[in-house]
C-alpha positions in Angstrom: -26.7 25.0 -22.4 -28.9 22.1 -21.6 -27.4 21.6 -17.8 -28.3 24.9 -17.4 -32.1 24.4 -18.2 -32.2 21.9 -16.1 -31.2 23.2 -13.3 -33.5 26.5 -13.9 -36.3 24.1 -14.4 -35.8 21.8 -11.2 -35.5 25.2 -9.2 -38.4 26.8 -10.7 -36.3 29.8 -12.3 -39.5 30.6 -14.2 -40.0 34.1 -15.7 -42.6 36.5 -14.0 -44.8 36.9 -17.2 -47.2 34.1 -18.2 -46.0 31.3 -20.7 -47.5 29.8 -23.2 -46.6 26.7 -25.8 -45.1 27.0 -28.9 -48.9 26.9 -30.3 -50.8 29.2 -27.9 -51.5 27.2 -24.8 -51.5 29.0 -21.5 -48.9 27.0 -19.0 -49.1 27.0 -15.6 -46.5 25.0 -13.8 -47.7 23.3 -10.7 -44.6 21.0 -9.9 -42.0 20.6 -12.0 -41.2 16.6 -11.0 -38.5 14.5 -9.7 -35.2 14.1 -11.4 -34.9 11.4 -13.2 -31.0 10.5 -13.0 -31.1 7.5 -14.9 -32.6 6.7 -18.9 -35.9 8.1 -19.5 -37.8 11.3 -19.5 -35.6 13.7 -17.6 -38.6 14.8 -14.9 -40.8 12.7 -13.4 -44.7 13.0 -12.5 -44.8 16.9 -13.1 -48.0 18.8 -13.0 -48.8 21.5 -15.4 -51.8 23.0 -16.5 -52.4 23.6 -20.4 -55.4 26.6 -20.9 -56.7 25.6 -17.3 -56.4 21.7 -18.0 -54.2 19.7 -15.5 -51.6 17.3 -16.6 -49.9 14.9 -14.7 -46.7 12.8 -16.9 -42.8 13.5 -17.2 -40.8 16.3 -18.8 -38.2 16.1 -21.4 -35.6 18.8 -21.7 -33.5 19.7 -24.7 -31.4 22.5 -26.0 -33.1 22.5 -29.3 -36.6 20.5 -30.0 -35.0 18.8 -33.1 -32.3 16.9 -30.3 -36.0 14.8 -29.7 -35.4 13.5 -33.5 -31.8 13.0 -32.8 -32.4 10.9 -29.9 -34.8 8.7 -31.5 -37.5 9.5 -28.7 -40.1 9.9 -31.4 -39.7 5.7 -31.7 -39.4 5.0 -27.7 -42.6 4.5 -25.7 -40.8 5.5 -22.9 -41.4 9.1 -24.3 -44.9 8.3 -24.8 -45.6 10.0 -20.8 -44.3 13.2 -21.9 -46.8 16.4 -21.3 -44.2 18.8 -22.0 -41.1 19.4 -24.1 -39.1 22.1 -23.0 -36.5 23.7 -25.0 -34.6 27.1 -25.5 -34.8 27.2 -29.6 -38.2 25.6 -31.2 -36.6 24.5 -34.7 -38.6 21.3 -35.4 -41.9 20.1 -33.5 -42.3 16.3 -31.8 -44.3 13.7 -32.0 -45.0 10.4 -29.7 -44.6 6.8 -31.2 -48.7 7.0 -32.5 -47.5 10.3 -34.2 -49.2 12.9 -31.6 -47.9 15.9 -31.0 -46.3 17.1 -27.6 -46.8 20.5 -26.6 -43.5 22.4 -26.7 -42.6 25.4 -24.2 -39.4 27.7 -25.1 -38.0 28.7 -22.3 -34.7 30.6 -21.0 -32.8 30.6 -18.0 -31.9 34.0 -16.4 -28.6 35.3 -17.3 -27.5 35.8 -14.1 -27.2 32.2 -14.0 -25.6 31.7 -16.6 -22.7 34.3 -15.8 -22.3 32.9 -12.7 -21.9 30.0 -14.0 -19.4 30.6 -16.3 -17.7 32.6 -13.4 -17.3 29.3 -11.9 -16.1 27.2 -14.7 -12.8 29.8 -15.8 -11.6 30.9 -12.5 -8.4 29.2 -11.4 -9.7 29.7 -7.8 -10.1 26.6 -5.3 -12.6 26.5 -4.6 -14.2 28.9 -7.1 -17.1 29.9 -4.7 -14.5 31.4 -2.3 -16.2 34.3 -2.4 -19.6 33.6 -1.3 -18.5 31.1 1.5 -17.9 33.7 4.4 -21.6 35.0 3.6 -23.3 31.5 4.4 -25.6 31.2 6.5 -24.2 28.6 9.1 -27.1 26.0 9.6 -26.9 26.0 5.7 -23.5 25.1 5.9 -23.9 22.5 9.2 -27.0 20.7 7.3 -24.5 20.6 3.7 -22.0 19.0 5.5 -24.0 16.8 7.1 -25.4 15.2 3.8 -22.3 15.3 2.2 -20.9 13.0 5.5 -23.9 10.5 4.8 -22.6 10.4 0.7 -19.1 9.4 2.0 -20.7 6.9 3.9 -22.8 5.8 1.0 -20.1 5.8 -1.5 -17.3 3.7 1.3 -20.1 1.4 1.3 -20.6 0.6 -2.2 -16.6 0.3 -2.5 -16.7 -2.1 0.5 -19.6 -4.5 -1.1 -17.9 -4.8 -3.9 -14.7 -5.7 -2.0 -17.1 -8.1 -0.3 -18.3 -10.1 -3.5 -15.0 -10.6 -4.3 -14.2 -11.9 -1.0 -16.4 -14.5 -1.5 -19.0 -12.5 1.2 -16.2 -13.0 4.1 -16.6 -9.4 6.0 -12.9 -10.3 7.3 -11.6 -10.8 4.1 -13.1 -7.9 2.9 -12.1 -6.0 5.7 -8.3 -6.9 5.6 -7.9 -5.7 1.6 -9.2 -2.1 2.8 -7.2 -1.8 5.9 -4.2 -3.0 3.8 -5.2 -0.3 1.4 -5.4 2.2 3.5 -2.0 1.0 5.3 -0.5 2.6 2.3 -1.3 6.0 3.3 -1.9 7.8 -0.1 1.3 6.6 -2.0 1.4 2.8 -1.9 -2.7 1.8 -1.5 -3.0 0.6 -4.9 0.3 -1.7 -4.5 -1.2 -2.4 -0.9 -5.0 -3.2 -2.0 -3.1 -5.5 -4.8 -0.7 -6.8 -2.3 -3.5 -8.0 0.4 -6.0 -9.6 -2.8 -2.4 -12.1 -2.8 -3.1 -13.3 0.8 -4.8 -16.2 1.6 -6.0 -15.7 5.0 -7.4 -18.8 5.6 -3.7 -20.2 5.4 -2.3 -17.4 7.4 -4.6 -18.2 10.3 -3.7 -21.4 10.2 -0.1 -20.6 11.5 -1.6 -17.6 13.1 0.7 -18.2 16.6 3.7 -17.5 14.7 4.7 -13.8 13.9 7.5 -15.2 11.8 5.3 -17.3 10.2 3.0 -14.8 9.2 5.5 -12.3 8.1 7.0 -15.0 6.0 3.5 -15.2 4.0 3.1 -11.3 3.8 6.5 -10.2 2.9 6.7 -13.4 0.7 3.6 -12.5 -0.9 4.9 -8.6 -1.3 7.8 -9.5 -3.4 9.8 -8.3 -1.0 12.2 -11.2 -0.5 13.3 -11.4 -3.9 16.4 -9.7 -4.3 16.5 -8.7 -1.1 20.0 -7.7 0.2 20.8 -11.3 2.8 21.1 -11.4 6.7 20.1 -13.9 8.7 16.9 -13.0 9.6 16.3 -12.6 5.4 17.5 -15.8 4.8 15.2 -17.7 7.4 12.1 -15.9 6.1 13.0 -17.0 2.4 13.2 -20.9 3.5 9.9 -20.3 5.5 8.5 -18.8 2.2 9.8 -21.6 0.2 8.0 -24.1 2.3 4.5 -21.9 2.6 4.3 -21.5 -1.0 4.9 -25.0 -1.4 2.5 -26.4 1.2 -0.4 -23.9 0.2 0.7 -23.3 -3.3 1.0 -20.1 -3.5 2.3 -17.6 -6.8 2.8 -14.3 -7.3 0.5 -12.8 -9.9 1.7 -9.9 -10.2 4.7 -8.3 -9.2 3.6 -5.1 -6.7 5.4 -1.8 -7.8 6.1 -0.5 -4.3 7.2 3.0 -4.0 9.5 4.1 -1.4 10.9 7.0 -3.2 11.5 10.8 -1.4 9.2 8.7 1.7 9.8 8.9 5.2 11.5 5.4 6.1 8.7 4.9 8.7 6.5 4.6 6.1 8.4 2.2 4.0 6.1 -0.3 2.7 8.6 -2.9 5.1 7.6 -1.7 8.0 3.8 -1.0 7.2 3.8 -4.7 6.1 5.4 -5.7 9.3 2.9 -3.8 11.3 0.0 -5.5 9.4 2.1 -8.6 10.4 2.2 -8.1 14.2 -1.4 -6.8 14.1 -2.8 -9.9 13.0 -0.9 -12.3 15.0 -2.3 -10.7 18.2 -5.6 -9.8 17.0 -7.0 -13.2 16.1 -10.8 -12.3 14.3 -9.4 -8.3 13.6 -13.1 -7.8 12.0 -15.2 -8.9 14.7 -13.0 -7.5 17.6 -13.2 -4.1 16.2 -17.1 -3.8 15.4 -17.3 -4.7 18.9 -15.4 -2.0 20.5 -16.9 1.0 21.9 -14.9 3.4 23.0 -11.9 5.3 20.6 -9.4 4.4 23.2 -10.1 0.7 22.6 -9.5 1.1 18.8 -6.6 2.9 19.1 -5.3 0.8 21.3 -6.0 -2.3 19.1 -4.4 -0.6 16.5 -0.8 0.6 17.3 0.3 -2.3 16.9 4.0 -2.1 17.0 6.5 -4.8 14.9 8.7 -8.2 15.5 12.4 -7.2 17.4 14.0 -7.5 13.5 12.4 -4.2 12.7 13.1 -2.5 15.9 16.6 -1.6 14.0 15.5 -2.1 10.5 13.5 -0.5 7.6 14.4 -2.4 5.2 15.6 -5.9 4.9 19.3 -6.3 5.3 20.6 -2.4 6.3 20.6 -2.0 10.5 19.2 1.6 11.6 19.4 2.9 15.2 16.9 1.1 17.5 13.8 3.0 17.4 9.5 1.2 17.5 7.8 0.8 14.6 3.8 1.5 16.4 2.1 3.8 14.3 1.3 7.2 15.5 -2.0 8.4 17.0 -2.7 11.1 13.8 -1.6 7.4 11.8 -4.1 5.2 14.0 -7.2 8.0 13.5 -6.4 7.9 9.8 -7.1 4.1 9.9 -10.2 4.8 11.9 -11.3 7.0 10.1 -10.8 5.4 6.7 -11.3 1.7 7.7 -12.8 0.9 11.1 -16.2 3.6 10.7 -16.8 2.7 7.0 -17.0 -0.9 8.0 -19.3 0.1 11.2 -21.5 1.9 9.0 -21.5 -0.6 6.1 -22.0 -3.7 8.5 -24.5 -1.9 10.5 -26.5 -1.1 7.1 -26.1 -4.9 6.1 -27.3 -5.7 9.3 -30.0 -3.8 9.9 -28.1 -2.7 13.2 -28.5 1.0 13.7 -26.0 1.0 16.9 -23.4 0.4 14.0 -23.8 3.1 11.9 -24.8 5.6 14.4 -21.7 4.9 16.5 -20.0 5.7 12.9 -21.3 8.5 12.7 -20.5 9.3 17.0 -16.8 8.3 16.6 -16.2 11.2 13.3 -17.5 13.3 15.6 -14.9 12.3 18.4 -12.4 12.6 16.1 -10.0 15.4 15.2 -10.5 16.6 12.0 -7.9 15.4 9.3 -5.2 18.1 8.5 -4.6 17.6 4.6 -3.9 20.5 1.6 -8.0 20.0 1.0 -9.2 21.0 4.7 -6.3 23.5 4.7 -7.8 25.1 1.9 -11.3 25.7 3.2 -10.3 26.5 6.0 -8.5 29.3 4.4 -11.8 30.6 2.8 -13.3 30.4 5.8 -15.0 26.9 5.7 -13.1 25.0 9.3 -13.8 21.7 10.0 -15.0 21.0 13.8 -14.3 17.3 13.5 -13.6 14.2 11.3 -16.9 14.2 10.0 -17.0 17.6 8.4 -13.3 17.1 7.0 -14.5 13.7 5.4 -17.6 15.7 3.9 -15.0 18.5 2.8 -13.2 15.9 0.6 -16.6 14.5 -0.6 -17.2 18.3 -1.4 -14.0 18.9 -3.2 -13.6 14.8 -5.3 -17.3 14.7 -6.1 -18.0 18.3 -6.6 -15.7 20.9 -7.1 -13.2 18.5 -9.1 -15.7 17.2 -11.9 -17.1 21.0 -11.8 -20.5 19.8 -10.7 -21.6 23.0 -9.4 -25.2 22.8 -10.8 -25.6 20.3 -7.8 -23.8 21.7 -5.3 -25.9 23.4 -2.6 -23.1 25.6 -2.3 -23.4 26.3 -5.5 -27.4 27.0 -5.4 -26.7 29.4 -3.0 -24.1 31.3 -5.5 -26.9 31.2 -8.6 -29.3 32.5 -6.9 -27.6 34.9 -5.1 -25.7 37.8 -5.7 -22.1 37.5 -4.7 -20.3 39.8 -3.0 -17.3 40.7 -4.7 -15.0 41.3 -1.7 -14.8 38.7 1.1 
């Protein structure tokens, strides 16, 4: 398997007896390069020595030498750098564009690899490296977890500039499609995310002193007014509708498919939306405000929120319930912290340049309780426990990016499992 050689080659898996090319030459392996994760050679600025010579270029690695005919790299200059072809089964040699040959080097990975590997792809296990986890060494672990925090951070970043060009480059606009997204608490973000693209919150803040006003535009905008069983309150938000549409010509693009099915009715996309709602009449420039707090009592404070007195005794248009407030709960509040608020820090900070943003990021995960979710549940039930927010957001970077897509080949975990060998009771 090619993955495999790869990953032999990159961690110098190399056999205790000398090796030699396919036509004689003595290799001696020096540094095997820099992985090359996008088109191109797969390795690099290696350095090699052929009978005593040194070489400095890239590495290509196949399966079999004849996949270098099969890719066409005997017609790419690109290939022209490499010193060294290396391959588990010589069946064809290879040539550069000017018809030189490249020096070929069979060469096999251990098969301890290999059956751990395989160990890790057919076990029904989560995670499948249960079984070594107790048996890590804990500043292993700590400095894994740390990385894996940072490519959370990387990853909300790159979802959040791309929020932002289509925002036109306005951070608040930006910011209020991923808290509405993250207002839907797992089961309604995409309907949320599509929901807040609707809003035009240039016209909202224009009528900004009004809570009815605003819920008029958001609820309007949700689809939620149509069909709608009719009270009072129902009917004056659809007139107030009418008139907004009609003044800042709004439409509705496309019908959100909300989903309040087997859902607590405090989570009912009403109330979240009348949340949202109350937020933003009393928290005029939400963006700004919130990169500007300090402390997490601040932001949880800002963030409650609570609802207008119609939803006090409603979760849903038109059918009283017993009076009860609609604020969202602290474990609710973190959740948008946690989600929303530190991404934007530490995207904002890295746009800025400002490193008190992104380090009080990474300060406020670290203030925070970890999330309680099936995924940190199930580490912790291996033995892998969270101490905050940061290391259960790099435990869900661990499981989506890793364990999910079966990357284990890059998994430092999973370095520490090939190379090792597992215990077979823990």
């Amino acid at each position: 398997m090619e993955q495999l050689l790869h990953y032999a080659w990159k961690h110098k898996m190399f056999p205790l007896n000398p090796l030699y090319t396919t036509d004689g030459q003595l290799v001696e392996i020096i540094d095997p390069g820099l992985p090359n994760p996008n088109s191109g050679p797969d390795f690099f600025n290696a350095k090699i020595k052929l009978n005593g010579i040194l070489w400095v270029g890239n590495i290509e690695i196949h399966e079999r030498a004849s996949d270098w005919q099969r890719h066409n790299h005997q017609t790419d200059k690109a290939y022209d750098s490499v010193i060294l072809h290396v391959v588990s089964c010589t069946d064809s040699p290879t040539f550069r564009t000017d018809g030189k040959p490249i020096p070929q080097l069979e060469f096999h990975y251990p098969p301890q690899l290999s059956d751990n590997y395989n160990e890790l792809l057919q076990t029904t296990h989560y995670p499948a490296c249960y079984r070594l986890i107790p048996h890590l060494p804990p500043l292993m672990v700590h400095s894994f977890l740390s990385s894996l925090q940072t490519e959370r951070f990387e990853q909300k970043t790159e979802q959040i500039y791309q929020r932002l060009n289509i925002c036109n480059q306005n951070w608040e606009d930006a910011f209020f499609v991923t808290l509405a997204r993250n207002f839907g608490f797992g089961v309604n973000n995409d309907a949320f995310e599509l929901w807040a693209k609707t809003i035009p919150l240039q016209a909202v803040g224009k009528h900004r002193d009004s809570l009815f006003q605003i819920e008029a535009f958001f609820f309007g905008q949700a689809g939620l007014l149509e069909d709608s069983p009719r009270d009072e309150y129902t009917a004056q938000l659809i007139k107030e509708y009418q008139f907004l549409s009609h003044k800042f010509n709004l439409h509705l693009t496309e019908s959100c498919r909300w989903k309040l099915l087997r859902m607590r009715p405090g989570n009912f996309p009403h109330v979240r939306i009348a949340q949202l709602a109350c937020l933003y009449h009393r928290s005029q420039g939400l963006f700004s405000r919130l990169m500007e707090m300090q402390t997490l009592k601040e932001l949880r404070d800002m963030l409650k929120g609570g609802t207008s007195i119609y939803w006090l005794t409603h979760y849903v248009f038109g059918e009283t319930s017993p009076s009860r407030p609609k604020t969202l709960s602290q474990s609710s509040v973190d959740l948008i912290i946690i989600n929303t608020v530190i991404p934007f820090l530490y995207a904002y900070g890295k746009y800025k340049g400002d490193e008190r943003l992104y380090n009080r990021a990474s300060a406020l995960l670290e203030e925070l309780k970890p999330e309680n979710n099936y995924i940190i549940r199930l580490w912790k039930e291996c033995g892998l426990e969270a101490a905050h927010a940061g290391d259960s957001q790099a435990l869900i970077q661990l499981k989506k990016n890793y364990c999910d897509p079966k990357k284990c080949l890059y998994c430092r975990i999973g370095y520490e499992y090939f190379k090792s060998k597992v215990p077979q009771n823990g």
